[in-house]
C-alpha positions in Angstrom: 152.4 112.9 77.2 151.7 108.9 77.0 151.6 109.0 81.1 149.2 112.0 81.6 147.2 110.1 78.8 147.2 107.1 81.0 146.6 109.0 84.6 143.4 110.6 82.4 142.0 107.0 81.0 142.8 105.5 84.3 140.1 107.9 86.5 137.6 107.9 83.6 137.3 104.0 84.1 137.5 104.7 88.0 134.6 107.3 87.4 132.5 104.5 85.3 133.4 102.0 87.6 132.4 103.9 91.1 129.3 105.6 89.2 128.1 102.0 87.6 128.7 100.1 91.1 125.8 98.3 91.5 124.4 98.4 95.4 123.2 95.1 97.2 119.3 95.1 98.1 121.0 95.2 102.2 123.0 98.4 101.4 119.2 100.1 100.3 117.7 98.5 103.1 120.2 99.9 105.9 120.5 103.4 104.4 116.8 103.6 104.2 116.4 102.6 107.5 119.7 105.1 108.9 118.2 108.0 106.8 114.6 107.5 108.3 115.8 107.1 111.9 117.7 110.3 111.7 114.8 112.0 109.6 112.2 111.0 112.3 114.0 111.5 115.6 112.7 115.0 115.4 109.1 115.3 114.1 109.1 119.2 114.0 112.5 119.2 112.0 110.3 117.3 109.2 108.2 120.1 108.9 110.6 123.3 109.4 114.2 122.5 108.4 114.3 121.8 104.6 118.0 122.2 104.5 118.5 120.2 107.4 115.9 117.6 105.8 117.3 117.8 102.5 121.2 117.1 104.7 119.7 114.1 106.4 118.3 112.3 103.5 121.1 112.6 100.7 122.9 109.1 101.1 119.3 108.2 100.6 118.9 110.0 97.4 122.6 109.1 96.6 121.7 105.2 96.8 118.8 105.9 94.8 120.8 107.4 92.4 123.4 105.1 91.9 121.1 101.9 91.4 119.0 103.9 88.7 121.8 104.5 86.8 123.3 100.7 87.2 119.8 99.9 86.7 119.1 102.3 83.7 121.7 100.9 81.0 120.6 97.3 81.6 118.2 95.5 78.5 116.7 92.2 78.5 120.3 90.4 77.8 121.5 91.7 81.2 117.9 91.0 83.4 118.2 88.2 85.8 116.3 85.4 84.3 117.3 83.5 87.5 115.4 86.0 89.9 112.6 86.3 87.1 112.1 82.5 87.7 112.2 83.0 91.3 110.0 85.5 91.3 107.4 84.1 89.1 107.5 80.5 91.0 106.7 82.4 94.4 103.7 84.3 92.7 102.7 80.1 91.1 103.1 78.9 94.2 101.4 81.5 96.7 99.8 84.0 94.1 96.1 82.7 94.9 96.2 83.7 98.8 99.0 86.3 99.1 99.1 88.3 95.9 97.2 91.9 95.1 98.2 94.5 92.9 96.5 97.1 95.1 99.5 97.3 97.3 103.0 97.2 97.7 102.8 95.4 101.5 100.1 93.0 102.0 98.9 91.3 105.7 96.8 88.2 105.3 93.4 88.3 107.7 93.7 85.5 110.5 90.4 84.0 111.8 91.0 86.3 115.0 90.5 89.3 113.0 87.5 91.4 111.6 88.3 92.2 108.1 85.8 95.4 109.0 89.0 96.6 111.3 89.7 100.5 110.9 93.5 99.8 110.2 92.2 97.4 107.1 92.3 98.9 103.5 92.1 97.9 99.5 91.7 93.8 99.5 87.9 93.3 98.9 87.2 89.8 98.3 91.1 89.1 98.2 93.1 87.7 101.5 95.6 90.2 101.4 95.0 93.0 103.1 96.5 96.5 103.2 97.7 98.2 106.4 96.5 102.4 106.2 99.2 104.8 107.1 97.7 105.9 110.1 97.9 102.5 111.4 101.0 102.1 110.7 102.1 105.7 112.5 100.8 104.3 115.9 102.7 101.4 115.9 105.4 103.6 117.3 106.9 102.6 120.3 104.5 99.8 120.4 104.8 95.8 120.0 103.6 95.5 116.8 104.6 91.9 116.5 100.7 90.7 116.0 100.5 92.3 112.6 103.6 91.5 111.2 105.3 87.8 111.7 108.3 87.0 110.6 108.8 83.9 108.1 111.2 82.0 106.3 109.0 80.4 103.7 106.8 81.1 100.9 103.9 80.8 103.3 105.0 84.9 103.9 102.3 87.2 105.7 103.4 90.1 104.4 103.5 90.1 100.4 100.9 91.9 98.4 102.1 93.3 94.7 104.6 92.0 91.8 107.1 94.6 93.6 106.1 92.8 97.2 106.8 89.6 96.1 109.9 90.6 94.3 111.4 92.2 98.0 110.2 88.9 99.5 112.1 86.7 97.1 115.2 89.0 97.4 115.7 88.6 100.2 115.5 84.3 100.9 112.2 85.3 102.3 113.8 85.6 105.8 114.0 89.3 106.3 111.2 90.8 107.7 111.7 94.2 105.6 108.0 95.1 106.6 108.9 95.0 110.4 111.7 96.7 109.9 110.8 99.6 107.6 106.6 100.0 108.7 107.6 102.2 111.5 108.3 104.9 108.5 106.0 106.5 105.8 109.9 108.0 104.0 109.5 106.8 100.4 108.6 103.1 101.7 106.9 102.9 98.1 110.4 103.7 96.3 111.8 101.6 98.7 110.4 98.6 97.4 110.6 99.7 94.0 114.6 100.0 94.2 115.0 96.5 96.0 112.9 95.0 93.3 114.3 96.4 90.3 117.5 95.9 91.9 117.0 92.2 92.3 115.8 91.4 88.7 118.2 93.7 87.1 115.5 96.1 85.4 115.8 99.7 84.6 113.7 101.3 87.1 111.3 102.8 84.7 110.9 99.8 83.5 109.5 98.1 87.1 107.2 101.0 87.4 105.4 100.4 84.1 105.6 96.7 85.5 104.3 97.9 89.3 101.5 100.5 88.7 99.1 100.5 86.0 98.8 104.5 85.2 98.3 105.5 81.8 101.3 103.9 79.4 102.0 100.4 81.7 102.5 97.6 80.2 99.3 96.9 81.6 97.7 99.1 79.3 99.4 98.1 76.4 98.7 94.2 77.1 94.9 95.0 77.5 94.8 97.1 74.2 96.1 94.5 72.1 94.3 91.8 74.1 90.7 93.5 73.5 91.4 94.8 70.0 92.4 91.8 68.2 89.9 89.7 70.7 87.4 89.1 68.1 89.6 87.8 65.6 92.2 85.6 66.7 94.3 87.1 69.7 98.5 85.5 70.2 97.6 82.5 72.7 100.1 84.2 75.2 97.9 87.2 75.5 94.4 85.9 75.7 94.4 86.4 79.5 94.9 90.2 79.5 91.6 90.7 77.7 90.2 90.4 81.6 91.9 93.6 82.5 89.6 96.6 83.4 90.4 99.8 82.7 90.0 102.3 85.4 87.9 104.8 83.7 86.3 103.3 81.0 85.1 106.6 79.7 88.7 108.0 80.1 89.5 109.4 76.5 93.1 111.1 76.7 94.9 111.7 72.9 97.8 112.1 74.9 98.1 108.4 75.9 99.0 105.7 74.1 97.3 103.4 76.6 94.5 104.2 79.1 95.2 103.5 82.9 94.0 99.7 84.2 92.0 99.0 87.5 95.1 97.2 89.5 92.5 95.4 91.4 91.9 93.6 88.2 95.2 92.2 87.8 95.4 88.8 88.6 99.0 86.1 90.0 98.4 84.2 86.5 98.5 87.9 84.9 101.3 88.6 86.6 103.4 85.8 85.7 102.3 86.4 81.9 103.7 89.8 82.3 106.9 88.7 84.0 107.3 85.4 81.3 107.2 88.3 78.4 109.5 91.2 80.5 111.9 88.2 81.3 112.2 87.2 78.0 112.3 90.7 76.2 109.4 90.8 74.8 108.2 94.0 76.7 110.2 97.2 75.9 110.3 100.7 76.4 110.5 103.4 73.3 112.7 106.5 73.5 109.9 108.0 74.1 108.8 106.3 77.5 106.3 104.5 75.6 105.6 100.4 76.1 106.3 98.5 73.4 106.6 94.9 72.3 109.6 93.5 70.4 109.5 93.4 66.5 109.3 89.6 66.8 106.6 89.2 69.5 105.0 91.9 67.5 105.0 89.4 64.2 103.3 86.8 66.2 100.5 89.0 67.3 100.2 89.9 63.6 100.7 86.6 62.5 97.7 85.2 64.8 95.7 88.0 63.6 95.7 87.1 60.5 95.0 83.5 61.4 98.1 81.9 60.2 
């Protein structure tokens, strides 16, 4: 009885310990790449085998699946405060020229370059530009080499959002991830969500109310309490979010606790607000998938409310 006992505890920690196995950001990378070489060696297959589809991208969906659920039991005790400070240096340091919330992969304009170019997107009045999905389709087969140019410091060509920089910073900076994963349109966006989550050691719900700016982001909560409480006396740390626009200002759903925020309005020092409050647990997430801030970041917001 005491052995079969043991043999039964023995694969339940194997099962926790194979199904809580954190993957590196190179294991995502590679499958990601493997999956979308198979899945686009055949561009009619994309289009008429599901099954065969649905076959070719399961280690995909498998890898996926494994670093949300590492990912999804971690709180603000487990984040990586080390890659949150690496993170948030990169945006200080090259936030001005090489940041934009408008875009997951960003290509700075050279002087040889009309910034009127049909492959051009998103950007006004910011350097980084975005690179359309068409474009990025013909650079099949090609030498695509003048667009993206591989670096190995923070002067990088290729960085755009908090999720952009986060890949960037991942990986030391000298893997060109956007050469090596622009030839394919497969979830590129979760891609870069999974790396970056996976590299600060967030639940993945959490990046995406840290990435996008839909209705209930932390976006949308910082530029609520910002505005509301912008007359009175607003917490020092988040004056700077009263800039935030919101994306329809006549938007008026009950079912939202926040409204949805212009990301073009979201700038590197907002960015490394946001990241300084995520990192140090201030910014949560309710049970019911609803941004929130921590009781005692919630005091001080009170506190300087009431002027005290």
């Amino acid at each position: 009885m005491t052995i079969t006992n043991d043999i039964i505890k023995a694969k339940e920690e194997t099962r926790i310990q194979i199904v809580l196995t954190k993957p590196t950001p190179e294991e995502i990378i590679e499958t990601f790449v493997s999956v979308s070489d198979k899945l686009f060696s055949d561009t009619d297959m994309r289009y008429f085998e599901v099954d065969k589809e649905m076959i070719i991208t399961k280690p995909w969906y498998d890898i996926a699946k494994q670093n949300s659920k590492y990912l999804a039991v971690m709180d603000h005790e487990d984040y990586s405060k080390k890659a949150f400070d690496m993170l948030i240096a990169s945006i200080q340091l090259n936030g001005e020229q090489h940041f934009n919330m408008q875009m997951f992969i960003g290509l700075i304009q050279n002087e040889y370059e009309d910034e009127n170019d049909d492959f051009r997107n998103f950007g006004e009045g910011n350097s980084v530009y975005g690179i359309s999905t068409d474009y990025i389709g013909s650079l099949r087969g090609t030498d695509y080499s003048p667009f993206f140019k591989t670096t190995k410091t923070f002067n990088c060509d290729t960085v755009g959002c908090i999720a952009g920089f986060a890949v960037a910073t991942a990986l030391d900076w000298e893997e060109d991830l956007v050469k090596k994963t622009s030839n394919y349109s497969y979830n590129q966006n979760e891609l870069f969500e999974h790396i970056a989550c996976n590299f600060l050691n967030i639940p993945i719900g959490h990046g995406k109310k840290l990435f996008y700016a839909d209705a209930n982001s932390f976006w949308g909560m910082l530029k609520h309490y910002a505005s509301e409480y912008h007359d009175t006396n607003t917490e020092p740390g988040l004056r700077i979010f009263n800039d935030l626009c919101y994306l329809d200002e006549d938007e008026d759903d009950s079912s939202d606790d926040y409204q949805a925020i212009d990301l073009g309005s979201i700038s590197p020092k907002m960015a490394v607000r946001a990241l300084e409050l995520l990192r140090d647990g201030h910014l949560q997430v309710n049970i019911h998938n609803t941004p929130v801030f921590s009781k005692d970041y919630y005091s001080q917001i009170l506190e300087a409310r009431m002027g005290r």
